[in-house]
Structures are given as C-alpha cells and as structure tokens.
C-alpha positions in Angstrom: 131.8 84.8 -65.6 129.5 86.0 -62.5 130.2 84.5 -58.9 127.4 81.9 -57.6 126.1 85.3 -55.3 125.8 88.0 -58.3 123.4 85.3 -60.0 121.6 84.3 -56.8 119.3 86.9 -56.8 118.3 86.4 -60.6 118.1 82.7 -59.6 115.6 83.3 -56.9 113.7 85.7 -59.6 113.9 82.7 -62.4 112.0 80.2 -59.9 109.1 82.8 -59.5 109.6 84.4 -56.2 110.5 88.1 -55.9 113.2 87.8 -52.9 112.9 90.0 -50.1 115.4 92.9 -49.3 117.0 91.3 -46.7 117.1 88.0 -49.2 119.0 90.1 -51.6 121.6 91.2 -48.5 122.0 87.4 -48.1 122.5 86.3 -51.2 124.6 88.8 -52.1 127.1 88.9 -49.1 130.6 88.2 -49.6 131.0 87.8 -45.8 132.9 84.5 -44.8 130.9 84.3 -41.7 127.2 84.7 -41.7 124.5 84.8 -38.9 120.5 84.9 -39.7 118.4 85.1 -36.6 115.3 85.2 -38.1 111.3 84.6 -37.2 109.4 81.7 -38.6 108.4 81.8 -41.8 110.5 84.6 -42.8 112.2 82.6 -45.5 115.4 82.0 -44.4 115.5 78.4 -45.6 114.3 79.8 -49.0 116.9 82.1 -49.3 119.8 79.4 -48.3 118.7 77.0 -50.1 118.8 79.2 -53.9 122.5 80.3 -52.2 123.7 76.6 -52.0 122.2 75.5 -55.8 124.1 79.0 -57.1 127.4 77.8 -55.6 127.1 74.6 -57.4 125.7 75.8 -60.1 128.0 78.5 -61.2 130.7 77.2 -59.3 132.7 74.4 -60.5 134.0 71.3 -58.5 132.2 73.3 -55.1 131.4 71.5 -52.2 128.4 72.5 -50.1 127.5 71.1 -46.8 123.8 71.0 -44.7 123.9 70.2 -41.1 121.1 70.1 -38.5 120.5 68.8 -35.5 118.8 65.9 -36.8 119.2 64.2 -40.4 115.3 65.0 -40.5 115.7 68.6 -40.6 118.5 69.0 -42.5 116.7 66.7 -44.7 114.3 69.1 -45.0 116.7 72.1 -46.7 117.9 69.6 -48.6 114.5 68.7 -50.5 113.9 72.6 -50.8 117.5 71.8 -53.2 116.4 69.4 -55.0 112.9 70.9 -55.8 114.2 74.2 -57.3 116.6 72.4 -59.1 113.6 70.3 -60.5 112.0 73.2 -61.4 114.6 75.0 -63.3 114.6 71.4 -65.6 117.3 69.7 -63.6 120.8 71.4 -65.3 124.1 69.3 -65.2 122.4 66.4 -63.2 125.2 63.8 -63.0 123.5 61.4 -59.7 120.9 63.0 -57.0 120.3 60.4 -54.3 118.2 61.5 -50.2 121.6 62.6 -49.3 123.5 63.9 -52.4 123.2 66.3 -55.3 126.0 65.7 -57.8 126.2 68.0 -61.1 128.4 67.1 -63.7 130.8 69.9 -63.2 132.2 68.5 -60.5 129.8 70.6 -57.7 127.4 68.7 -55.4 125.1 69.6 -51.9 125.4 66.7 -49.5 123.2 66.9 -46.1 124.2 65.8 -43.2 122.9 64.8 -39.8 124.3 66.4 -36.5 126.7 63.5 -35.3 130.2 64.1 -35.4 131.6 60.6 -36.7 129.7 61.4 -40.0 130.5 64.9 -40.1 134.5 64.3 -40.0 134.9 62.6 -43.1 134.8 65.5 -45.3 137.0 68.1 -46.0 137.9 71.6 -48.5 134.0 72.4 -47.9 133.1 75.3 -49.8 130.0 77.0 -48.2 128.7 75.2 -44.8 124.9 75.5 -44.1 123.9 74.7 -40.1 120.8 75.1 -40.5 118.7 75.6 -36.9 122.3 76.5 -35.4 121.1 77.2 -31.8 120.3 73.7 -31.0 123.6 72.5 -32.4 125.6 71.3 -29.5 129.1 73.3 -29.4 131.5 70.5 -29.5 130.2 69.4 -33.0 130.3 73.1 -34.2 134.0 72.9 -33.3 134.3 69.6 -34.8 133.3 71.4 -38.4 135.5 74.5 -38.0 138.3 72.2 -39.4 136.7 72.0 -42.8 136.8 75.5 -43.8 140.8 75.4 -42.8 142.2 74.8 -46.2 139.6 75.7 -48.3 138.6 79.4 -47.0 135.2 78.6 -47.3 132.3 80.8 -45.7 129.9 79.7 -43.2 126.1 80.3 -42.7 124.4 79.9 -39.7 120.7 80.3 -39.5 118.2 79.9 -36.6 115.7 81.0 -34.3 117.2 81.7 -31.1 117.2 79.1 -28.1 118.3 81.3 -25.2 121.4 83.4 -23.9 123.8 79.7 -24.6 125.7 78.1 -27.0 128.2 79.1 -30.2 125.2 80.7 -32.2 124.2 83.1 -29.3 127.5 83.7 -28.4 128.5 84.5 -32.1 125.6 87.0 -32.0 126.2 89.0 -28.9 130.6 88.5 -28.8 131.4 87.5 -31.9 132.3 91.1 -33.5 133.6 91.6 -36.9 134.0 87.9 -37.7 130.7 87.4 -38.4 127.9 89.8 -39.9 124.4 89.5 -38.6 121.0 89.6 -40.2 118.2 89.8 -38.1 114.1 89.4 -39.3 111.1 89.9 -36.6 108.2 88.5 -37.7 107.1 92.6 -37.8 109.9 92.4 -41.0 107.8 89.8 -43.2 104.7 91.2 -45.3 103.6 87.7 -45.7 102.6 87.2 -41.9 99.2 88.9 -41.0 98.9 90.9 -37.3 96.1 88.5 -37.0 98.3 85.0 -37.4 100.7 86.8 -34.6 98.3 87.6 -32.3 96.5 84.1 -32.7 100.4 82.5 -31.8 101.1 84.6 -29.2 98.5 83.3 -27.5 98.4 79.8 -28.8 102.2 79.7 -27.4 102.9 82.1 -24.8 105.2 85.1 -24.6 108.3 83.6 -23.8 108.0 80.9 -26.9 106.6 83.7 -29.2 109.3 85.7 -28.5 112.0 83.4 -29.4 110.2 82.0 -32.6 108.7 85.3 -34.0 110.2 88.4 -32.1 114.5 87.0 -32.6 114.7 87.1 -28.8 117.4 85.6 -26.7 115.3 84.9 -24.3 115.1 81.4 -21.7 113.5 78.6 -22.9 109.8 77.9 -21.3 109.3 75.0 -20.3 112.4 74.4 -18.3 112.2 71.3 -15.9 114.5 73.3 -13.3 113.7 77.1 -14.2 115.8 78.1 -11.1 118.3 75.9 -11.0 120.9 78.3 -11.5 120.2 79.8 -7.8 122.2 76.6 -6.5 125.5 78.1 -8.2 127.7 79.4 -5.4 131.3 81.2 -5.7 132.9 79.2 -3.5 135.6 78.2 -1.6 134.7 74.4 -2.8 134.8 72.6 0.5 137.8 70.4 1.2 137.2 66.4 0.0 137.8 65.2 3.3 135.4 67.7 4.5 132.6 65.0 4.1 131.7 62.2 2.2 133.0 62.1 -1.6 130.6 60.9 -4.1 130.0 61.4 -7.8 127.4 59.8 -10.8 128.3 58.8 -14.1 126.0 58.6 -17.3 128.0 56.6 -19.8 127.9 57.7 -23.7 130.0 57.5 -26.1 128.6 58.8 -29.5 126.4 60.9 -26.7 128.9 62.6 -24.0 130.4 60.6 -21.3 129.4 62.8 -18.4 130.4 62.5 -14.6 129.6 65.0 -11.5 130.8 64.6 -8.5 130.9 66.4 -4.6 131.2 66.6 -1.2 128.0 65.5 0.9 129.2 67.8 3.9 128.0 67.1 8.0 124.5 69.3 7.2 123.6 66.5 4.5 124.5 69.7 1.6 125.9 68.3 -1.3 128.7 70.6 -3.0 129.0 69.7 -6.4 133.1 70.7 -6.8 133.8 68.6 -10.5 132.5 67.5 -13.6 134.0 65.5 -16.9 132.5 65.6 -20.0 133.5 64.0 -23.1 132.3 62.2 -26.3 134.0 59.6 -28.4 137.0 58.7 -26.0 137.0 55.1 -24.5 136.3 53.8 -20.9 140.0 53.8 -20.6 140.5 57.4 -21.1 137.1 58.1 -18.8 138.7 56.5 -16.1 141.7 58.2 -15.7 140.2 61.9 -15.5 137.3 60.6 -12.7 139.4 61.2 -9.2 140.2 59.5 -7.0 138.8 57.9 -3.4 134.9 58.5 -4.6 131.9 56.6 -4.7 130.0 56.8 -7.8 126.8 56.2 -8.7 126.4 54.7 -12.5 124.2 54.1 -15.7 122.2 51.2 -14.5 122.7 50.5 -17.9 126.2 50.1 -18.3 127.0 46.6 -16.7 130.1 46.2 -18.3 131.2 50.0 -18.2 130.8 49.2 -14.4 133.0 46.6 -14.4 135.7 48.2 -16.1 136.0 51.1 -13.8 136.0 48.5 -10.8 138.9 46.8 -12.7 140.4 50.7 -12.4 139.7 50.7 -9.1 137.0 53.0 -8.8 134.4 52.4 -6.7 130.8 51.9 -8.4 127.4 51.7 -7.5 124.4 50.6 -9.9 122.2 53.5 -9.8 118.3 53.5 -10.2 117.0 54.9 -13.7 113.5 55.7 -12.3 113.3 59.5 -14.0 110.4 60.8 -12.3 111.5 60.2 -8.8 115.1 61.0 -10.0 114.0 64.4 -10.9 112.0 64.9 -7.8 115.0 64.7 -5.3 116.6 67.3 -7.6 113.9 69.4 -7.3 114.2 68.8 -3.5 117.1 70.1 -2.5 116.5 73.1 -4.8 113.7 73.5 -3.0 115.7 73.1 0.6 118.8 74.9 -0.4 120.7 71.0 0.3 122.7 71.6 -3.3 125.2 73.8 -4.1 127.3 74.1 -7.7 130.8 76.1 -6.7 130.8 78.4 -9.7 133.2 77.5 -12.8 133.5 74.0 -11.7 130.2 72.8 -14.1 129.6 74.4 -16.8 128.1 71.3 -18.8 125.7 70.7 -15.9 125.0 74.3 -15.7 124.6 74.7 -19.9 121.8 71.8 -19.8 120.2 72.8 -16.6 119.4 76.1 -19.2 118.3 73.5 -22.1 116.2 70.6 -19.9 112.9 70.9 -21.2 109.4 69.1 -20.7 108.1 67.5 -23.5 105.8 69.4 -25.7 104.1 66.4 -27.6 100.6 65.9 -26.2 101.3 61.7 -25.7 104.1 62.1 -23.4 102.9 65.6 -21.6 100.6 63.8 -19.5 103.6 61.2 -18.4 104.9 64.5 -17.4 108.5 63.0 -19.8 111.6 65.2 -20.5 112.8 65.8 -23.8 115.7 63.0 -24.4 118.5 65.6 -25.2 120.7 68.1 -23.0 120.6 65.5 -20.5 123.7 63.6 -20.1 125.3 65.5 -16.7 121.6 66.0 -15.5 121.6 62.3 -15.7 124.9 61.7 -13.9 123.3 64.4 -10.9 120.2 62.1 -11.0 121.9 59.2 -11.0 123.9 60.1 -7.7 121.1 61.3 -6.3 119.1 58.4 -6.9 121.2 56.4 -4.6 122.2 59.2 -2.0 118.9 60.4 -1.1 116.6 57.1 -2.0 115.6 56.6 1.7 114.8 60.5 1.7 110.9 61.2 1.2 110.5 64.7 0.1 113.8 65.7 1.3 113.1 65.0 4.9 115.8 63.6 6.7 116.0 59.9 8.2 114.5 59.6 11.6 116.7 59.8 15.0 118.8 57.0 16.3 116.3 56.8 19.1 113.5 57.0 16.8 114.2 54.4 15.1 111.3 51.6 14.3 112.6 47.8 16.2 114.0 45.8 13.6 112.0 42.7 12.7 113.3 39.6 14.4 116.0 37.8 12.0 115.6 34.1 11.1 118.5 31.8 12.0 119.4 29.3 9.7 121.4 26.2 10.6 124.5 25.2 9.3 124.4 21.3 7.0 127.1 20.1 10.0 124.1 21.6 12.7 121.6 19.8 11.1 123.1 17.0 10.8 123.7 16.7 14.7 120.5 17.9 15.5 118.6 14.7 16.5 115.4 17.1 17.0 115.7 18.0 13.3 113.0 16.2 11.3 112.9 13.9 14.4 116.2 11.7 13.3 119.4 13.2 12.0 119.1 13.3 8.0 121.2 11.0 5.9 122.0 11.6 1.8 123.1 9.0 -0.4 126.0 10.3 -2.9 
C-alpha cells in the first residue's frame, strides 16, 4: 500500500489542480520537520491542506492537527479540508462537524485555536499543521512539542515571515538539519502578474511587501516604538538601593502574567533591571517571583489581584489604563534618553517592543489604537509609568522647590465636640434628639 505522501501528489491532480514543483517537494517530503516561508498566494495552504486529507485518507487511525493563531484562521485551512474532501464525493465520512473531520477508518483533522488550555488535551498527533507560524507566540509552540513525543510525528510550519523573532524565524536562520526549508517569492508563482506586484508594492510599502511577497525577515512597519531597542544598555544594572525601586504589573492568566520593574536613579533615569513573565500559574505563584521592597504599579483592573498581593505584602498602586497618554510617556523618555533596559534582563519586553503594532483597520487608525496582542509587559512598563511620571508633561520635570505655585488656603473643619461648644455656631450651641 502507498504512504499518505506517494499519493498526495495524484490527490492534488484528482481535484483538478496541476501542483506546482515546489508543491510536489512538499507533498512528497519525508522530512519530520518542515518549514514553508512562502509569499501570498503561493499556495501553501493548498498544498497542506491535500497533505493532511492524504494522511487520513491513506493512513489509518491518523491524527492530524491545525493550529493558528486564532480559531478563525485555522478555521480557514480547515474548510479548504473539508471542501476537497467534498469534492472527491466525501470517502469514509463517519462525523464532520466546524472543528472535526472523522473518517471511518479511524483517521480525523481537528483544528484548533492558538490557546494552550485547548491545545493540551491531545496527544500521539500524527502530522501537526501551524499554520501562519510566525505570529504563534513561543511558549504555545513549546506547549505542542510534547505531542509529537510518543508518536514521532512530523511537523509543518508555514508562514509569511514577521521579522527577525520568534521559534519560526529562529528555526529558519539556526535551526540546521532538524528542519528542511522551502522558500517561495512571489517571483516563484506564475499565477501572480508583475502588474498585481507592482500595484502592492505600492498599495503597502516596501517593508510590508517585502515580508508578504518577497519571504523577508525583515521588521515589522508599523511599529509603535520603532527604536525602542536603542534604550537597551549592557550594564552594570545599578544597585536597588541606588534609587527608588518600583515595578508595574499587567495581570493575565490565560494571557501572560507580566511584571517589569527598576531603579528610578537621582537623574530621574529609570533602569529597568527585571521582568517575570508567565501564563497559567496563579496569583500565588506570581507573588513569590515579584522581589521584594518595591512599589508596583498594577492592572487598574485587577481589584482583587491587588488585594492579594497586599495580603503578600507587596506594595501596590492602582495604575491609570489611559493608553494614549500611557504610550506618550514611553515615547518620552525614549525621546530624552530617561529609560534604560540592562541587556539580558527583558527579553519579553524587548520581544514585544519588536511586535507592538498600530492598528491597520481604517475605524480604529484615526483613534491612533494599538493592536490588542504582544502587549502584556508593554502594558506593565505603561502601567508604572503611568503613575511615576503622571505629573510629568512631556517629560519635563516638576518645577523647583522655590518655584513652586502657593498652595490654596485649606478649609478647617470643626470637630462634633467644637461645635458643640461653640456658642457662635448657628448662634446657639446645637442639640440632637437620639
């Protein structure tokens, strides 16, 4: 009997396209571990998608596994599944559900979204899809390493790239023999026209067209803080008694628990010297890798998580969630030179300093709005900062002690006792009746 990837090629044939000749190389690799970087529209999903229905196909009691970033998009491989089976009149169907192909010799396709609580559950996976792998955060592609354990099966990452960060790029430039690599420029794929690329090109701009049609590694555009990696110093880290200690914390749980925390020193820098950053552990665990002797500015959110780290004798401070002006006293000390990463000490904040982006959608670009993701220790920098520098206007420091504005006169209230004495109060001293 032929293996799922000596028929996958004839498959591909059956349903009426002619596959390319790096298709073939795909479906058609024995590799364990396999990495397409390829332009949009090149057919990638095509050609993964006829791989997964072969392995259940001609494979029995096979599990296959699709993961994205979001349910939605692996949602969408998925229904590329389903439709070819359709059209090859729907062979060994047992069940076929938005999630779940099931054939009746034991095989089935499952999709998946990108959250680790979901993901865990399964195990002995056969062939594991992650489909747009560079926006896959790295602790749920370790989280899925575990599946292939027992089972031996392979792996298939595809993507465009999404800069020089994260297990897909690194795969790609360090990951040697363990994974073979198959890379298609939009210059590879007869059915995009010199015309359509020049017309995107412009339409997005070299940096994006690079990255979606050109399989470059390069920075994202659009980067809220493009230069934010100039703050990173090698250190020494200044001693904690040096100045004043302070940190902020963005709570999370299925989203990272993320704390940063520093040394505002006697020049009003702030040395950011420590970071923690973990998902699904509880408050209790949080609190006993945040140090010690710090104040920390918190989720305005997170009333009770507050509370709890008071009870652990932390010392916390609601923040302000205001984004815009959050952002803007992070942009201000850029701009000044006031903050300063010690190298190796961040490399959360550092890894979503590279992935912060402005929204692209045309309702929220005018409100000037981040996108919601590769946020969480940007956040807990924001949140510190919120507090630290709110009486800061443009990064300009508080006035002089002899500069200082006279205080308004303060009112002084009487005591019950006082008022009760005071025969001038009301004219006659006040009497209740209990």
């Amino acid at each position: 009997m032929k293996s799922p990837r000596e028929c996958a090629a004839d498959l591909m044939r059956s349903l009426g396209m002619d596959p390319d000749p790096w298709q073939v190389q795909v479906l058609e690799s024995a590799h364990p571990r396999l990495l397409l970087n390829c332009s949009r529209q090149a057919g990638k999903s095509t050609a993964v998608a006829v791989l997964a229905l072969a392995e259940i196909m001609f494979r029995n009691d096979t599990l296959v596994l699709l993961l994205s970033r979001t349910h939605r998009q692996s949602g969408e491989l998925f229904r590329k599944v389903t439709e070819f089976h359709r059209r090859l009149e729907a062979p060994l169907l047992a069940r076929r559900n938005a999630d779940e192909l099931a054939l009746a010799n034991g095989s089935r396709v499952v999709c998946l979204p990108c959250k680790g609580e979901t993901i865990r559950g399964y195990s002995g996976v056969d062939l594991l899809i992650l489909d747009e792998a560079s926006r896959i955060p790295d602790d749920i592609y370790l989280d899925v390493l575990p599946m292939l354990a027992v089972s031996a099966g392979r792996m298939i990452c595809l993507s465009t790239p999404f800069g020089k960060r994260g297990f897909y790029w690194n795969a790609w430039v360090n990951g040697g023999d363990d994974w073979a690599r198959v890379e298609v420029p939009a210059s590879q794929v007869p059915r995009i026209s010199e015309d359509f690329l020049a017309s995107a090109r412009r339409l997005h701009g070299e940096a994006n067209f690079r990255r979606e049609y050109l399989c470059s590694f390069d920075a994202a555009e659009g980067l809220v803080f493009p230069d934010f990696a100039r703050c990173v110093v090698p250190g020494p880290a200044p001693e904690p008694s040096a100045g004043k200690r302070v940190g902020g914390i963005d709570f999370g749980f299925r989203n990272p628990f993320a704390a940063v925390w520093g040394v505002l020193d006697k020049d009003g820098i702030l040395w950011l010297t420590g970071e923690h950053y973990s998902r699904g552990r509880p408050l209790s665990y949080h609190a006993t890798q945040l140090p010690r002797g710090y104040t920390w500015y918190a989720d305005p959110a997170g009333a009770n998580e507050r509370a709890e780290l008071h009870c652990a004798n932390h010392h916390v401070v609601k923040a302000d969630n205001a984004i815009g002006p959050g952002l803007a006293r992070i942009a201000a000390r850029l701009e000044a030179g006031a903050l300063r990463v010690v190298q190796d000490r961040c490399p959360n904040l550092l890894k979503e300093a590279d992935l912060y982006c402005w929204s692209t959608e045309p309702n929220v670009r005018q409100a000037e709005v981040p996108i919601d993701e590769h946020n969480h220790a940007m956040a807990a920098l924001r949140y510190l900062l919120s507090i630290l520098d709110a009486r800061r206007m443009a990064g300009q420091p508080k006035p002089a002690a002899g500069n200082q504005p006279p205080r308004p006169a303060q009112r002084q209230f009487k005591t019950r006792k006082e008022l009760w004495d005071d025969p001038d109060c009301c004219g006659t001293p006040i009497r209740f009746e209990w």
